[in-house]
C-alpha positions, -999 to +999 in steps of 0.1 A: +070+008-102+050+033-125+026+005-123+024-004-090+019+034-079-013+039-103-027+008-089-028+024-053-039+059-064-067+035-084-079+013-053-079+046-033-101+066-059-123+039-060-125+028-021-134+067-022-158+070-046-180+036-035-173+047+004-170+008+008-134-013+012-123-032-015-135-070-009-100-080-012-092-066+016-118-080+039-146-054+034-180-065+027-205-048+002-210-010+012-188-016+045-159+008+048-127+014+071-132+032+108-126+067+103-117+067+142-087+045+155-069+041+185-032+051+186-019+020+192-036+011+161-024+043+139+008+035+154+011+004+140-002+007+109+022+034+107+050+015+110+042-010+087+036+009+060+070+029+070+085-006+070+072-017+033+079+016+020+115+014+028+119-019+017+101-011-017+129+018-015+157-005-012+146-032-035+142+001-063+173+010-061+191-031-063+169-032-095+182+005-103+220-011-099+218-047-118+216-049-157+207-090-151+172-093-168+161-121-140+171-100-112+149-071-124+126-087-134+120-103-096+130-069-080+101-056-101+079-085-084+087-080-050+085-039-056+047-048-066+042-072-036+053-044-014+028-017-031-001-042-030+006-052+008+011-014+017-028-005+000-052-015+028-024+001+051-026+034+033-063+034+028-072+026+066-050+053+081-070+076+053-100+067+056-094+072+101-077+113+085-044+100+093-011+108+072+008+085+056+044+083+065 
């Protein structure tokens, strides 16, 4: 989880330090987020990111609860899926001065 966490603080120090999106996200060379969205849209990328971030929660503590090598091992894969799909999330409603849930 340590892992997945330093990835998104890394993606968003660097989506910050080029002003451009990451081109795995979409974003073309030197092309950033809107830093204005509607609140339909900060709504739902709100929830979302609420929505992955309990799940990564509750997939934590299964893999906190089992001792079975496999099952950890693909609770720590899922926790990691979770983290990546929750980055363009978190740096959209930051780069539009939003808070993340």
């Amino acid at each position: 989880m340590r892992h997945a966490l330093t990835a998104i603080v890394l993606a968003a120090l660097a989506a910050c330090a080029t002003d451009s999106g990451p081109p795995q996200w979409g974003y073309k060379p030197g092309e950033s987020a809107p830093q204005v969205i509607s609140e339909a849209e900060a709504e739902t990328l709100t929830t979302q990111y609420r929505d992955f971030k309990l799940k990564r929660e509750e997939i934590s503590n299964a893999m906190a609860a089992t001792r079975d090598p496999g099952a950890r091992a693909r609770y720590a894969q899922i926790i990691d899926d979770l983290s990546r799909s929750m980055e363009p999330l978190a740096y959209r409603l930051r780069s539009a001065g939003r808070p993340l849930p």
